[in-house]
N, C-alpha and C positions, 0 to 999 in steps of 0.2 A: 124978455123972450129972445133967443135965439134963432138966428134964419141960418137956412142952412139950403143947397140945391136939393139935397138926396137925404133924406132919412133910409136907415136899414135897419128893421126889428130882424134881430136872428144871425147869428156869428157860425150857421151851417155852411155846408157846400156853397149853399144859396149866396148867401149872405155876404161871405168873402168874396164869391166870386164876383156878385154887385157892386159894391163899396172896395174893388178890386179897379175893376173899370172905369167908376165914378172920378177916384182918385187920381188915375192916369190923365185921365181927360183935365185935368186938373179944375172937379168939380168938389165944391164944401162940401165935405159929405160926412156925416155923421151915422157911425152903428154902433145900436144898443144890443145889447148881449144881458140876459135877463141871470148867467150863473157865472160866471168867472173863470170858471176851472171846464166849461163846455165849449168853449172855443175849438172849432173843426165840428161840432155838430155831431149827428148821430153816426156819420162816417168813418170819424177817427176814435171818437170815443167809445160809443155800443157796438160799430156795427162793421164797414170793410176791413178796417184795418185791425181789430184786434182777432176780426174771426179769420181773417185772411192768415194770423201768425200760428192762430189756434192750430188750424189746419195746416199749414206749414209742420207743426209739429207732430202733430196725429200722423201724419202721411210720414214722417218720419219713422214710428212703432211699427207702423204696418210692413214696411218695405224691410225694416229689421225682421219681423215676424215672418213675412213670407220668404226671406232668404232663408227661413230652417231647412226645408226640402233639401238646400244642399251645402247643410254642413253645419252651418252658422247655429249656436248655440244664443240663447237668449233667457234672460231671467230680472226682476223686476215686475217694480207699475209704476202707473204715472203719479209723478207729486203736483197737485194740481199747485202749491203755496211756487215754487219754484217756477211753472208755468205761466201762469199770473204774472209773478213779476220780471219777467224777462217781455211777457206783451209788452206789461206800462213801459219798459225801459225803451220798448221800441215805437210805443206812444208820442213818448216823451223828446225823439229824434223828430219825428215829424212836427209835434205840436209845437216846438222853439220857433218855428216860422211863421205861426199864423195865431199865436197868441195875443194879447191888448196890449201888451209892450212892442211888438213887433208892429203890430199894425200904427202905433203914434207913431213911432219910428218912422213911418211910410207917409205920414199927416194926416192920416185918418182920426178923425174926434171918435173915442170910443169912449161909453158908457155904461158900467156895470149897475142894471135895473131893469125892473120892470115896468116898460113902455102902455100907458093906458090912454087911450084916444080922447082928447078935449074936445076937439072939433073936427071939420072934414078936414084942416090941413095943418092940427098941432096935437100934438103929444105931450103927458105931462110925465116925466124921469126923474125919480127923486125928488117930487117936490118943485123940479125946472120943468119951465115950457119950452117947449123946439117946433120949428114948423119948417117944412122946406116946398119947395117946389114940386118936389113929388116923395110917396113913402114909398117905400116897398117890401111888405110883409114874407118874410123869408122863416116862417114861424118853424115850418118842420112837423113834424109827428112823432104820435108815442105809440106803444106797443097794445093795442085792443087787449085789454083786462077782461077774465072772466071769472065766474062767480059759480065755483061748485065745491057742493057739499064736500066738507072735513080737510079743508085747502091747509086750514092751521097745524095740521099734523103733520105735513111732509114740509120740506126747502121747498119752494118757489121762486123760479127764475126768468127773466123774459130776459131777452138781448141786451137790454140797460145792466141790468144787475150780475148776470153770470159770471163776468170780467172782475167783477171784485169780490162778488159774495162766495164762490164755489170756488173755495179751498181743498176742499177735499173732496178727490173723484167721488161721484154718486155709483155706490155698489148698483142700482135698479133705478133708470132714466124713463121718464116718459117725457115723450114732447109731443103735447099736442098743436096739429100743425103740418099740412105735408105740403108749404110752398119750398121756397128757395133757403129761407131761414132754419126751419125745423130741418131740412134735409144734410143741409152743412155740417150743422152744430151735432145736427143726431148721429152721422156718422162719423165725425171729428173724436164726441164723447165714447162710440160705440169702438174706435181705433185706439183710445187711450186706454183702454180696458172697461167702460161700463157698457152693462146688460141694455141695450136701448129697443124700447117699443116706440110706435111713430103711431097716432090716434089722429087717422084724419079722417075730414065728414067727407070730401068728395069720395069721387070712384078712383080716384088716381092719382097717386105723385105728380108734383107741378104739370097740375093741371093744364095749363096756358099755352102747353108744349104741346108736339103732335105726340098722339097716344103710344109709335111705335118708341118712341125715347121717353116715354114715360117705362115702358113696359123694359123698357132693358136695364135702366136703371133700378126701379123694384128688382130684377133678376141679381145684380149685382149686388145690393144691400142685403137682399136673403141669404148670400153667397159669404159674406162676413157678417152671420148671423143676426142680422135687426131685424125684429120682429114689426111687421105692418098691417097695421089696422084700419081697412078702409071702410067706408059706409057706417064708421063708429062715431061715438063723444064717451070721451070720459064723464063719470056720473056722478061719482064718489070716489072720496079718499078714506082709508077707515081701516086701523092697525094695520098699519106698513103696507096696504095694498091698495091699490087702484082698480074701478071694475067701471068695466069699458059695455057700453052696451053697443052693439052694431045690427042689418039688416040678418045676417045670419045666425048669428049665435045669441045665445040668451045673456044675459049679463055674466062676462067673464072677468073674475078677479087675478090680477097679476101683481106679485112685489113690486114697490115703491117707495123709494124713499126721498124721491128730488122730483119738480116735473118744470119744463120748460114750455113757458106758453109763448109761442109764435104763430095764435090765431089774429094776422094781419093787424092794421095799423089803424091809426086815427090822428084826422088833420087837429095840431093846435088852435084853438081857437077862444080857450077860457079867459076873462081876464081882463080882455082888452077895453071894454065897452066898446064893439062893436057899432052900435047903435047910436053912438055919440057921432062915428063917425060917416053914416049911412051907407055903412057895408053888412049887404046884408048876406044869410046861409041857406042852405038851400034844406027840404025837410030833414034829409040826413046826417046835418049841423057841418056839412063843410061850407067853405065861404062858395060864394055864387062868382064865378069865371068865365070870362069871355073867352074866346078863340086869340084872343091877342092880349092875353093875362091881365086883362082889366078886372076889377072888382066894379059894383056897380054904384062905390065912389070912381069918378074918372081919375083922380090925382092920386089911387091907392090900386098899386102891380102886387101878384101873388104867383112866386117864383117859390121853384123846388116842391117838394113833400105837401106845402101849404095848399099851394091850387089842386090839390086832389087826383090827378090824374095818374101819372105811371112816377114811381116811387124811389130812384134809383139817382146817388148823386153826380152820376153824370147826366143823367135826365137835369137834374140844375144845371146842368154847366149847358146844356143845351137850350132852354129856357134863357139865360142867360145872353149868350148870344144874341139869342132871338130878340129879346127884350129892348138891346141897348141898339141894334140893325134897326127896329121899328122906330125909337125915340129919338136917332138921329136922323132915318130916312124916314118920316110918315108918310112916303110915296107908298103904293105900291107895298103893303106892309106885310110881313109872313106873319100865320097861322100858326098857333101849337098843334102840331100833329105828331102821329106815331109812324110817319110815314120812314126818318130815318134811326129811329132808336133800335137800337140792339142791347143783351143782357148776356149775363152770364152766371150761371150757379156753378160754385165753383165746389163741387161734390168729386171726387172720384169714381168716374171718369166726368171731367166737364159737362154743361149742358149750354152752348150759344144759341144764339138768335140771333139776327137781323133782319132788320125790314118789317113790311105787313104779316100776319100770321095768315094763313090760309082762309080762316074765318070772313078776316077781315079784308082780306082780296075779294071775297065773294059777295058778302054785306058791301062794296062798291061797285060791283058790278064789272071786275077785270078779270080781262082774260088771261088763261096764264097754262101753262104747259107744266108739269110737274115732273123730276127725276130725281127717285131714291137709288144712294148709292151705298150698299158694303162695305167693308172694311173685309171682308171674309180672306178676297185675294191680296190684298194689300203687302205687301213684303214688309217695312218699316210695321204694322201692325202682329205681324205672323212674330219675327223675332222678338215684342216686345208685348205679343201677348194680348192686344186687345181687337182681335178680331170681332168681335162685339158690335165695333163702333158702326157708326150709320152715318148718312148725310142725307139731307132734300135742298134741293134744289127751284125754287119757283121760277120761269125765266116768262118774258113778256111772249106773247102771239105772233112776233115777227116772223115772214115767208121765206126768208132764208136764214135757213139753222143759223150756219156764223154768224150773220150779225146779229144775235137773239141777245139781249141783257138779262144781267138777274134782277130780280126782281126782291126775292128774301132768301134766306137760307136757314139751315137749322142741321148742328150737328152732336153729336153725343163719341164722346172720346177723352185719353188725357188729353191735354192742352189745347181741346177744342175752342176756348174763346182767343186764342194763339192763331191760331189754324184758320180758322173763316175773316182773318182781319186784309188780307188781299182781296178776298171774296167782297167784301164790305166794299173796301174802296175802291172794285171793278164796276159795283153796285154805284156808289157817288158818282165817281167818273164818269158813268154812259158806256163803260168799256165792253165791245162786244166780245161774246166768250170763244169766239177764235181767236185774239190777242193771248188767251187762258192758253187754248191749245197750244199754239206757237212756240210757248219759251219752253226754254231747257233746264229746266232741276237735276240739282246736283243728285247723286242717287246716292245712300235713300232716304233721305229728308222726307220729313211726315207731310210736308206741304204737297207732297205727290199726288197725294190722294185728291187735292182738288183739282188736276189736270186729268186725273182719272177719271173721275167726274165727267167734267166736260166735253172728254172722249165717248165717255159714254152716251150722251147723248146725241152726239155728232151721229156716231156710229148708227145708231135708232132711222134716221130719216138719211143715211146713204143709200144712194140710187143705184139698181145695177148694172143701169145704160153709163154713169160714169165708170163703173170696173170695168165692163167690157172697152170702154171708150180709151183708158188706161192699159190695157191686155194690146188693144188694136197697135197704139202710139209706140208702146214698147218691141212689140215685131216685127214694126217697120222699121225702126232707126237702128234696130240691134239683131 
């Protein structure tokens, strides 16, 4: 048998970023990675980094496409074979750092297999037993499978598979799906030249968002032709079409010939013998999670994707922190919460977050003063076209406006997860949003607009005993 301080099941975000730390600290740490060629996780492989290039590329068609108006001629399509492997090539730059060669390198024991639980504190790998001081299940998730009629007729693609199976643009796209995944990839496909419909059961594009940035968003997609189907499910696939049933319409049949499913995820959990190692899941088959990523083995942590909670790999890398803060200080030990995560869908025009959602300000019981801002007067937006954009603003109940903090934000625009990252750290910091008002922006940097903001709301709760008080001062001295 094998001792070890740290076991790591899972070569994701998670994973590396555990058996990252482990190793510095200069703790024996051992990570088993169950596929070889999955090293970086669903991040680099299925999921940020390839759809990040995808769209890279897409946005590239369009910006060519919309310069026709004045002048620019344009002809072609996109060669998906071409596309493809200019991703991997840029896969292949990042993954040289954080591959099992790279990491022994670093002294890390890496182990290509699947990890299945002996007992509460050893694992059996190929055949070898390991046990350490603590494991830490950095398992991940896969893409929620669904199951309808005539699936065998058309391409099928979820986030895993598109990167390498879809060679050749889909003349007629469905993705069922209207989170952050189906809306990337759908308008990515939809800028490369396919016909894209979006088949989601809520009322709304990313949901999760306040409804007025859902709502501009939808205006924007219909604006480069995707078609949106809310309050719908795909029913059937059957001779090259798809029929979509929804609350208003009767079953509508539309062309089909590829469909991308990005209806949500599911924690890994098969496999393992669970039960060997008295970690148990909860009815919904995710593992059962404490507020301080315990499993309800105490020597077995469930970090990233695995502990179920918010799905984003920097959400690991915050976990993360968190994890190794508590194992060194078990004073006084932090909470997983959503109190500092923010996100971002990286669509055209962006969609950020930060902080609590509205919701969930109010589900706690905090007070909070609310200002949405425009983009309508914006200059940096007028010249460049997307007066569209919106911002909110949550700031705390404090009695004097300046020194009021944010609380969360939420904006919709280009390079809106760009744009709110001062905001963000005015947020961490404690910084009252007069510090905001005070500085001087170069003009006309798009960061303006959140000085605008914050004017904005000054201006709201300006007293007219200070203008007068101001009119008085100035008549006397001058």
């Amino acid at each position: 048998m094998k001792k070890y301080d740290v076991i790591v099941i899972g070569a994701g975000s998670a994973g590396l970023g555990n058996s990252g730390v482990a190793n510095v600290l200069g703790l024996k740490t051992l990570l088993i990675e169950k596929d070889g060629d999955n090293f970086g996780g669903d991040c680099t492989n299925f999921g940020c980094v390839p759809s990040k290039a995808l769209i890279h590329i897409a946005n590239q068609f369009h910006q060519a496409k919309s310069a026709e108006r004045f002048g620019l001629k344009t002809s072609g399509k996109a060669d998906m074979g071409r596309i493809l492997d200019h991703i991997h090539q840029m896969q292949t730059f990042i993954k040289d750092t954080e591959d099992a060669a790279a990491l022994r390198k670093k002294g890390i024991d890496v182990v290509i297999g699947e990890a299945v639980f002996d007992s509460r504190d050893t694992l059996k790998v190929n055949g070898e037993t390991h046990t350490a001081r603590i494991i830490l299940l950095c398992t991940g998730s896969s893409p929620r499978m669904l199951d309808i009629e005539g699936m065998d007729s058309v391409d099928v693609y979820t986030n895993e598979t598109i990167f390498f199976d879809c060679r050749k643009l889909p003349e007629n796209l469905v993705v069922i799906g209207g989170g952050p995944i189906g809306c990337e990839l759908g308008q990515a496909f939809s800028r490369l030249g396919s016909k894209v419909t979006i088949v989601n059961r809520g009322d709304r594009l990313l949901n999760k968002e306040p409804e007025k940035v859902s709502e501009i968003l939808e205006t924007r997609f219909k604006e480069e032709g995707i078609q949106i189907s809310s309050h719908a499910e795909v029913q059937f696939f059957k001779d090259g079409k798809a029929g979509i049933a929804s609350k208003e319409k009767d079953i509508l049949e539309i062309p089909c010939d590829a469909v991308l499913i990005s209806a949500g995820r599911t924690v890994n959990t098969k496999g393992m013998d669970f039960d060997a190692a008295g970690i148990e899941l909860t009815e919904k088959g995710k593992i059962k999670v404490d507020e301080y990523l315990q499993s309800t083995n105490k020597k077995v942590y469930v970090i990233g994707d695995a502990a179920g909670s918010y799905m984003f790999s920097h959400g690991a890398e915050k976990m993360v922190r968190q994890l190794w803060r508590n194992l060194l200080v078990p004073i006084f030990k932090k909470k997983n919460t959503w109190n500092d995560l923010s996100w971002v869908t990286f669509t055209d025009p962006q969609v950020a977050h930060f902080g609590l959602t509205e919701d969930r300000l109010q589900e706690r019981g905090v007070e909070f003063q609310r200002h949405d801002q425009s983009f309508l007067h914006d200059d940096r937006a007028i010249v460049e076209e997307y007066t569209y954009g919106q911002m909110s603003l949550w700031l705390d109940n404090s009695n004097s406006t300046g020194s009021k903090k944010i609380l969360s934000g939420s904006m919709i625009a280009p390079h809106a997860g760009e744009l709110v990252q001062e905001l963000e750290l005015a947020k961490h910091a404690n910084i009252p949003i007069s510090e905001l008002n005070d500085r001087v922006y170069p003009y006309p940097v798009a960061a303006r607009i959140n000085q605008k903001t914050i004017r904005g709301i000054l201006e709201k709760t300006r007293k007219l005993w200070k203008l007068k008080l101001a009119r008085m001062v100035f008549r006397w001295f001058h």
